[in-house]
FIVO-357170 format. One record per residue (C-alpha): x, y, z; residue in three letters. Coordinates in steps of 0.02 Angstrom, whole numbers, padded with zeros to 5 digits, always signed. Layout:
N
XYZala/...
// end
This chain:
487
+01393-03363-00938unk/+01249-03270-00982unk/+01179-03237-01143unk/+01211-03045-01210unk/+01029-02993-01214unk/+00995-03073-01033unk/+01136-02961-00967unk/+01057-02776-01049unk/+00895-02846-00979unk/+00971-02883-00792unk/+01066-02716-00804unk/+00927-02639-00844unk/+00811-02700-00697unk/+00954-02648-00569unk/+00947-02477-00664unk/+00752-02468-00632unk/+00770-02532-00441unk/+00917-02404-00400unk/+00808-02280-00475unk/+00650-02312-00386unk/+00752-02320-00234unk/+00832-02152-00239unk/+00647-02076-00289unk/+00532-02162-00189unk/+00615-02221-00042unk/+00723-02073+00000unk/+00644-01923-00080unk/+00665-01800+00070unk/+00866-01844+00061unk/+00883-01798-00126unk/+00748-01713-00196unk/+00669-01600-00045unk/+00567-01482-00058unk/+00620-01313+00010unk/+00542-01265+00179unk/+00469-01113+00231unk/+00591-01084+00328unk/+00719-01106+00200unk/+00629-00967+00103unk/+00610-00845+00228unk/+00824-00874+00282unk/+00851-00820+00096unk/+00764-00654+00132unk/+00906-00623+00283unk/+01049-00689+00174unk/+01005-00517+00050unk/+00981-00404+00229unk/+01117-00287+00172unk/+01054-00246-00013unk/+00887-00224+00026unk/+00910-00111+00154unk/+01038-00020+00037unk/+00873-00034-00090unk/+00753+00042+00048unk/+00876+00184+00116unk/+00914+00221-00079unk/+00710+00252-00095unk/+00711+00336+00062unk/+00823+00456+00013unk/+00751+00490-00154unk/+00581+00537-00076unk/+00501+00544-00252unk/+00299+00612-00220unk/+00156+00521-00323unk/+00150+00482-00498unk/+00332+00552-00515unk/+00427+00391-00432unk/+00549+00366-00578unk/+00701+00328-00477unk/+00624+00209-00366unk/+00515+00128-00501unk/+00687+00104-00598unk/+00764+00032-00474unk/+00643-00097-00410unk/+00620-00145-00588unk/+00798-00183-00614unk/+00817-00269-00451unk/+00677-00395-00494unk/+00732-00396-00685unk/+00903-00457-00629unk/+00819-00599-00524unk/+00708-00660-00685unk/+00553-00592-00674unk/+00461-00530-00827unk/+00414-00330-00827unk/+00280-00226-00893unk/+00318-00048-00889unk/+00186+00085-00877unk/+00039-00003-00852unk/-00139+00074-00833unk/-00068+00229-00928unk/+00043+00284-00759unk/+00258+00294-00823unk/+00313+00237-00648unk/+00169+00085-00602unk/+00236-00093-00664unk/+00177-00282-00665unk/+00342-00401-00639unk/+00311-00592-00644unk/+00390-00745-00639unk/+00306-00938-00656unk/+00192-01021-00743unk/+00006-01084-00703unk/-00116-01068-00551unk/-00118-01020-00430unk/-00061-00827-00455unk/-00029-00742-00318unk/-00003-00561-00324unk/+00109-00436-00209unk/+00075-00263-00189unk/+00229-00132-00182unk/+00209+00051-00137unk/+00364+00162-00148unk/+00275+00362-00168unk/+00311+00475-00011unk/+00232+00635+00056unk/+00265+00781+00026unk/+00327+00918+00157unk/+00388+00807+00298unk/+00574+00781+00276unk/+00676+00718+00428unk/+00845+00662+00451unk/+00885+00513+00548unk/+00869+00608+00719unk/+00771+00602+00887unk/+00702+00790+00874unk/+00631+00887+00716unk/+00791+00910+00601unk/+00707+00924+00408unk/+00832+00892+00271unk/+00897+01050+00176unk/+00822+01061-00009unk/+00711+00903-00003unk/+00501+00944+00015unk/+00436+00773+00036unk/+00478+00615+00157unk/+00422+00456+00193unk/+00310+00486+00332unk/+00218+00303+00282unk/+00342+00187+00259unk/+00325+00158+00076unk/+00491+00149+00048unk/+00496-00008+00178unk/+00355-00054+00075unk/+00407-00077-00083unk/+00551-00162-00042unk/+00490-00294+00095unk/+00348-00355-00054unk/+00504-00351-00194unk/+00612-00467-00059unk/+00473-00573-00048unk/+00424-00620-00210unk/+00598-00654-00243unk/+00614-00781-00107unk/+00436-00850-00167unk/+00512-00836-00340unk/+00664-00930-00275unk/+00537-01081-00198unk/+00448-01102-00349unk/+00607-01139-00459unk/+00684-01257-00338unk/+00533-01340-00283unk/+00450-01364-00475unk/+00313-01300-00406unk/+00161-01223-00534unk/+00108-01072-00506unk/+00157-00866-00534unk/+00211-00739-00407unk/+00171-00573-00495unk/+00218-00416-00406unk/+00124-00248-00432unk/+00232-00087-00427unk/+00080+00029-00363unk/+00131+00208-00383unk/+00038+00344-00284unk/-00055+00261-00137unk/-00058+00446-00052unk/-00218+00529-00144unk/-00174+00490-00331unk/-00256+00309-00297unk/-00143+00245-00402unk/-00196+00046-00389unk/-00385+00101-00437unk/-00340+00121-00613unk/-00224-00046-00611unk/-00414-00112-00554unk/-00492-00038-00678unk/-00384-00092-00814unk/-00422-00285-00779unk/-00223-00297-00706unk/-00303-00418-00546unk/-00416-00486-00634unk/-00349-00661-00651unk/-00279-00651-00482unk/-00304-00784-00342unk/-00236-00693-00166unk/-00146-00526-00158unk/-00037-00511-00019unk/+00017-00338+00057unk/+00073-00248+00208unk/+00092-00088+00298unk/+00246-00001+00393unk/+00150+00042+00583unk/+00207+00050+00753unk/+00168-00124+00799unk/+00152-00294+00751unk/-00018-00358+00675unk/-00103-00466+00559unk/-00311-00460+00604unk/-00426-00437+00471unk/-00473-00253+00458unk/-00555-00129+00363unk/-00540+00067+00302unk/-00650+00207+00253unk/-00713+00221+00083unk/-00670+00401+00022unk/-00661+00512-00139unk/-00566+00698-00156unk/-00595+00832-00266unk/-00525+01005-00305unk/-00665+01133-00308unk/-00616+01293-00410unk/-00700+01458-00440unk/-00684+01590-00567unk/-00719+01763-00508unk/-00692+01937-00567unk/-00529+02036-00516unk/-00553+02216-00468unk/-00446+02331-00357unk/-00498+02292-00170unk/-00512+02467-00127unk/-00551+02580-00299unk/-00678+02476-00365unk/-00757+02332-00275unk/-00919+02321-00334unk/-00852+02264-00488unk/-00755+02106-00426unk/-00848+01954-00377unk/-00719+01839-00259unk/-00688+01672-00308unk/-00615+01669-00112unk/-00793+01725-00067unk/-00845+01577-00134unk/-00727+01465-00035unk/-00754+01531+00119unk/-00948+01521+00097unk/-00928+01328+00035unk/-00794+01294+00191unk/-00947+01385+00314unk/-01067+01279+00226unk/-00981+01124+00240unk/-00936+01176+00439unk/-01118+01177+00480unk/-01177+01039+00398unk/-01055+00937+00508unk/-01170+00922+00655unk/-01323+00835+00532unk/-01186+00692+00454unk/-01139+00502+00528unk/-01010+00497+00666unk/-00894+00418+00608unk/-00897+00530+00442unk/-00755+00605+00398unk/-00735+00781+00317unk/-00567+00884+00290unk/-00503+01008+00184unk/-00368+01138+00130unk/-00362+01297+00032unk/-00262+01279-00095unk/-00279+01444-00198unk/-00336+01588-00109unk/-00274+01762-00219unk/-00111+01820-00227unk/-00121+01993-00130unk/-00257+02066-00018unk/-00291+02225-00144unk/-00336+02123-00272unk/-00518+02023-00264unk/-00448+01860-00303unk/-00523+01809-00490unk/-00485+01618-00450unk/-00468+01520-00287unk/-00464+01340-00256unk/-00498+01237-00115unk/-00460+01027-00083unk/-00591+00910-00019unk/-00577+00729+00059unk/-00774+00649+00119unk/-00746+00488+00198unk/-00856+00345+00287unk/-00845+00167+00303unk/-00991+00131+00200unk/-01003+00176+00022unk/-01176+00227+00002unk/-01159+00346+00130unk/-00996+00442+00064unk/-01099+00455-00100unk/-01263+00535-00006unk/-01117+00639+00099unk/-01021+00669-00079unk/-01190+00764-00161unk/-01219+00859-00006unk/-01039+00938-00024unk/-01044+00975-00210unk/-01223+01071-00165unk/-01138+01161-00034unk/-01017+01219-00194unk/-01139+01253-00311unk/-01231+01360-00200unk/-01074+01455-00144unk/-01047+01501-00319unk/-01240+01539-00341unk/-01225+01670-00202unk/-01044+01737-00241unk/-01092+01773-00420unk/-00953+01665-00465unk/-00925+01490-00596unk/-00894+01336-00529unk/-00794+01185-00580unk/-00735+01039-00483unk/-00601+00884-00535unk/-00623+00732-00424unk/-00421+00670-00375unk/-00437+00505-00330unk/-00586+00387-00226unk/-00565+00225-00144unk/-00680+00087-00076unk/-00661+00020+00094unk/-00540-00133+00113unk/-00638-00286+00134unk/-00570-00422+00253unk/-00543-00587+00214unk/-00537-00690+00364unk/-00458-00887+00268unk/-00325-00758+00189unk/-00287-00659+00337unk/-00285-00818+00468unk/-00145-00900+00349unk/-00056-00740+00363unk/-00060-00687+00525unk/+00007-00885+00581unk/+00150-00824+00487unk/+00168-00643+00564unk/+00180-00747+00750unk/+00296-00861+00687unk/+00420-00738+00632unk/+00380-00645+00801unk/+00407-00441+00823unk/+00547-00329+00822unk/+00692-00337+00937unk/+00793-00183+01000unk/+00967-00184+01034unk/+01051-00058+01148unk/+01069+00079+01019unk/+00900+00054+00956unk/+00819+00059+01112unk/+00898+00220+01152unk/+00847+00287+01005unk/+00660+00233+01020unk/+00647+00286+01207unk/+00696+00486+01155unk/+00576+00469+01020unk/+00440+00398+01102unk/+00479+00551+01233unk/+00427+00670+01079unk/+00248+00582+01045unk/+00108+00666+01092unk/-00016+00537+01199unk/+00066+00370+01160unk/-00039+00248+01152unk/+00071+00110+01159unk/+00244+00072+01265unk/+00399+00050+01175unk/+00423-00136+01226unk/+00268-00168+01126unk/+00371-00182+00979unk/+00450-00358+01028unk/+00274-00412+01019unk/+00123-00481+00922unk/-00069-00394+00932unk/-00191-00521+00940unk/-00307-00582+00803unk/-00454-00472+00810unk/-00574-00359+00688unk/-00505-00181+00672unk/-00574-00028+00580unk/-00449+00095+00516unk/-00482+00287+00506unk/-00379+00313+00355unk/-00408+00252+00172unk/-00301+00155+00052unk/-00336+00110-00103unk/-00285-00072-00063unk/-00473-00055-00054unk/-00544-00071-00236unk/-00396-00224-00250unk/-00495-00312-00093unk/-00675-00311-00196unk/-00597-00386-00333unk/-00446-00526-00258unk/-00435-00602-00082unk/-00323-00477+00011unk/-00222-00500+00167unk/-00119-00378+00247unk/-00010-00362+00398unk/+00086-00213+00471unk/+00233-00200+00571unk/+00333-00113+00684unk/+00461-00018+00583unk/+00431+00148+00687unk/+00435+00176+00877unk/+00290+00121+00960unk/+00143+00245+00973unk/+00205+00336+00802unk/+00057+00408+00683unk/+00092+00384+00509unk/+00141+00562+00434unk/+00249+00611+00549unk/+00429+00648+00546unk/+00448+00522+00679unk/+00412+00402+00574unk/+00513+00465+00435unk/+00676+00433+00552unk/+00603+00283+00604unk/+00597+00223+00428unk/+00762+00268+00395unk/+00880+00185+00523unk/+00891-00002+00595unk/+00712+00024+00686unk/+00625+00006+00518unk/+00728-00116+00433unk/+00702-00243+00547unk/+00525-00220+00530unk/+00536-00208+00355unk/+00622-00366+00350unk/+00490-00451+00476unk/+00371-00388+00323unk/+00466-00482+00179unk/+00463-00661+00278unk/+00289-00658+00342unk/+00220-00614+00164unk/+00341-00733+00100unk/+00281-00873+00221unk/+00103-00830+00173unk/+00117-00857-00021unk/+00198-01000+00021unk/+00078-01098+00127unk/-00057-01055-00021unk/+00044-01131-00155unk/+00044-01290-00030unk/-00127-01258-00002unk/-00262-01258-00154unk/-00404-01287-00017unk/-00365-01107+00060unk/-00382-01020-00087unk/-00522-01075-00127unk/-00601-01054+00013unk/-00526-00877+00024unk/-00635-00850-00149unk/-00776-00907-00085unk/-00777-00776+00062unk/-00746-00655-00065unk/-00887-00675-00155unk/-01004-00685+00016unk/-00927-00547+00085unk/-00988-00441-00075unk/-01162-00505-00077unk/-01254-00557-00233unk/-01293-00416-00296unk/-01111-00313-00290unk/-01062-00225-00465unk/-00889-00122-00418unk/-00873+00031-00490unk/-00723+00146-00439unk/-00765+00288-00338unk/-00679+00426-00461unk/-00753+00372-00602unk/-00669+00353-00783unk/-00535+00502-00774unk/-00380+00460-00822unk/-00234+00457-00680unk/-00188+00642-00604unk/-00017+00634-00648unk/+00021+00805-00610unk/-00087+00807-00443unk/+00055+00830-00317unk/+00145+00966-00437unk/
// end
């Protein structure tokens, strides 16, 4: 027999070797990893409740700055999951940071959720607005918001079964649609400890390339008149419409002397409130655009001279509020590549009978198509693009590697605010796309936690792309968010 202490000391080398070879020689039987895939088949497994999420948002069609419902309710969708949540941030009620992990690398989300107003649609192949509802969502941000909530949960899922370090933060950004609501997150240091954002667009087709926008900044011009009655006593009124009109002429001409691909739109907004009454205040709404930021400024003092002279030669007082500015997004190609591997590997959107159907009446509605409606099954190819419109995804791209994708949640050859796309966005057509969204993104932040190299590489373009001597400033300056600009 053996001695007592010989026996605890055998015992406890078989203890050591049954360890070791449970740990070491079979790790991918016991303590795996989860794969990508894994993640992005948790995203399917909550299809139903995120499209109940996405057609709730839909539905509530809740303009900028005033999201309360669908701020709540992502909030307490992500809350429920474990994620941490700051409410309110950068002084805007309905914008929210919600994280979860610990450690580097932090990888941020962005969610939109705001819609625009005066294009309600039903779910319908012609033009059938809803009854007693002004706004729709004629963008998609209601796919939006909920595609980036899905995926950080499923990345939120990955990094507590895999032990992984690192944070998935998402970003509730209120207000994308002229309040430039993720300029003041910017500006209030929220990205500043931020390795990648991820984000992503609804469209009418499948892409991932590295792209830009056009830098752009609005303002409301106003000016104060005199009333008078029209026709008993004119020469005592001085027309703040006057004023408009000689601003909008101004403007008008000086179009022929600016860039081509300047951009330079309008709407009056206040005009007087009967014909035999010179109008004592009148207001009009300016957007200057162009892909290069020194050039909207030079464009941006050109238009406000146009306004001060108006008021010079109306006898009339001017005053102006700039709304909202953003840069131009900057592309990240390292970021971009890792997503748009990701965006082919989930592959485009498949019809089914119904759907089909559906998409071949409204493509029958579009005006110049530019694309068939079996594009949607399909991904574009990796190239540079430059986008006409703005987003102020921008000012987040100066500061963080950015990638973005978009997908096909409306019919092929859609434009974005159109009530097209609002039906789109609100059957199966969009979901699927939507859900396309959540797994790419997903799949991206994953392959950067595996990855350390790739971000910092991503960092490093960054920081070439903006040159040595770059020193961001946001393009409407310090006012505080327009919370009341779409009331």
């Amino acid at each position: 027999m053996f001695p007592k202490q010989e026996v605890q000391l055998r015992l406890s080398r078989l203890f050591v070797i049954t360890f070791l070879a449970i740990t070491v020689l079979i790790p991918s039987q016991t303590f795996a990893k989860p794969k990508k895939k894994d993640v992005q088949k948790s995203i399917d497994k909550r299809a139903a409740k995120y499209e109940k999420i996405a057609k709730s948002i839909w539905a509530y069609a809740e303009v900028g700055y005033q999201e309360e419902k669908s701020s709540t309710l992502l909030k307490k969708t992500l809350s429920d999951e474990g994620f941490s949540i700051e409410s309110g941030v950068a002084n805007i009620p309905t914008a929210f940071v919600a994280e979860y992990g610990t450690g580097k690398p932090i990888i941020g989300i962005l969610a939109e959720f705001d819609a625009l107003p005066g294009i309600s649609q039903q779910v319908a192949t012609k033009r059938l607005p809803i009854e007693d509802q002004g706004a729709g969502h004629a963008c998609g941000h209601h796919l939006f918001g909920t595609a980036s909530m899905a995926a950080a949960i499923a990345v939120k899922d990955f990094l507590k079964k895999s032990g992984q370090k690192g944070t998935i933060r998402l970003y509730g950004t209120p207000a994308e649609e002229g309040g430039s609501g993720k300029v003041y997150m910017v500006r209030a240091g929220l990205f500043d400890d931020v390795d990648v954002v991820l984000h992503w667009h609804a469209g009418d087709r499948n892409a991932a390339s590295p792209s830009t926008s056009m830098a752009n900044r609005s303002a409301k011009f106003r000016f104060h008149g005199y009333s008078a009655h029209a026709a008993g006593a004119p020469e005592k009124g001085r027309s703040s419409l006057d004023a408009v009109e000689a601003m909008n002429y101004m403007v008008n001409l000086m179009r022929e002397h600016i860039p081509d691909e300047s951009r330079i739109h309008y709407v009056i907004t206040r005009g007087g409130n009967a014909p035999n009454v010179v109008p004592d205040f009148a207001e009009v709404f300016y957007y200057v655009r162009d892909f290069n930021v020194d050039i909207l400024e030079e464009l941006w003092e050109r238009v406000l001279q146009t306004a001060e002279g108006a008021a010079l030669g109306t006898g009339t007082r001017l005053d102006y509020e700039i709304i909202h500015g953003n840069r131009p997004v900057l592309a990240n190609n390292v970021a971009q590549k890792i997503m748009y591997n990701n965006l082919v590997e989930i592959g485009g959107v498949n019809y089914s009978k119904k759907e089909k159907l559906f998409a071949d009446q409204i493509h029958e509605t579009l005006r110049n198509p530019n694309l068939d409606v079996s594009s949607a099954s399909t991904v574009q190819p990796f190239k540079f693009t430059r986008g006409k419109g703005s987003t102020d995804v921008g000012d987040v791209s100066w500061m963080v590697p950015t990638a973005g994708l978009r997908t096909a949640t409306w019919v092929p050859g859609t434009s974005a605010h159109t009530w097209q796309a609002v039906a789109a966005g609100g059957m199966s057509i969009g979901m699927k796309g939507m859900m396309n969204a959540a797994k790419t993104i997903a799949g991206t932040a994953v392959d950067l936690y595996n990855n350390p190299e790739a971000v910092k590489n991503a960092k490093k373009e960054l920081i070439e792309r903006r040159g040595p001597t770059f020193n961001y400033y946001s393009l409407l300056g310090d006012r505080e968010p327009p919370l009341d600009y779409r009331k």
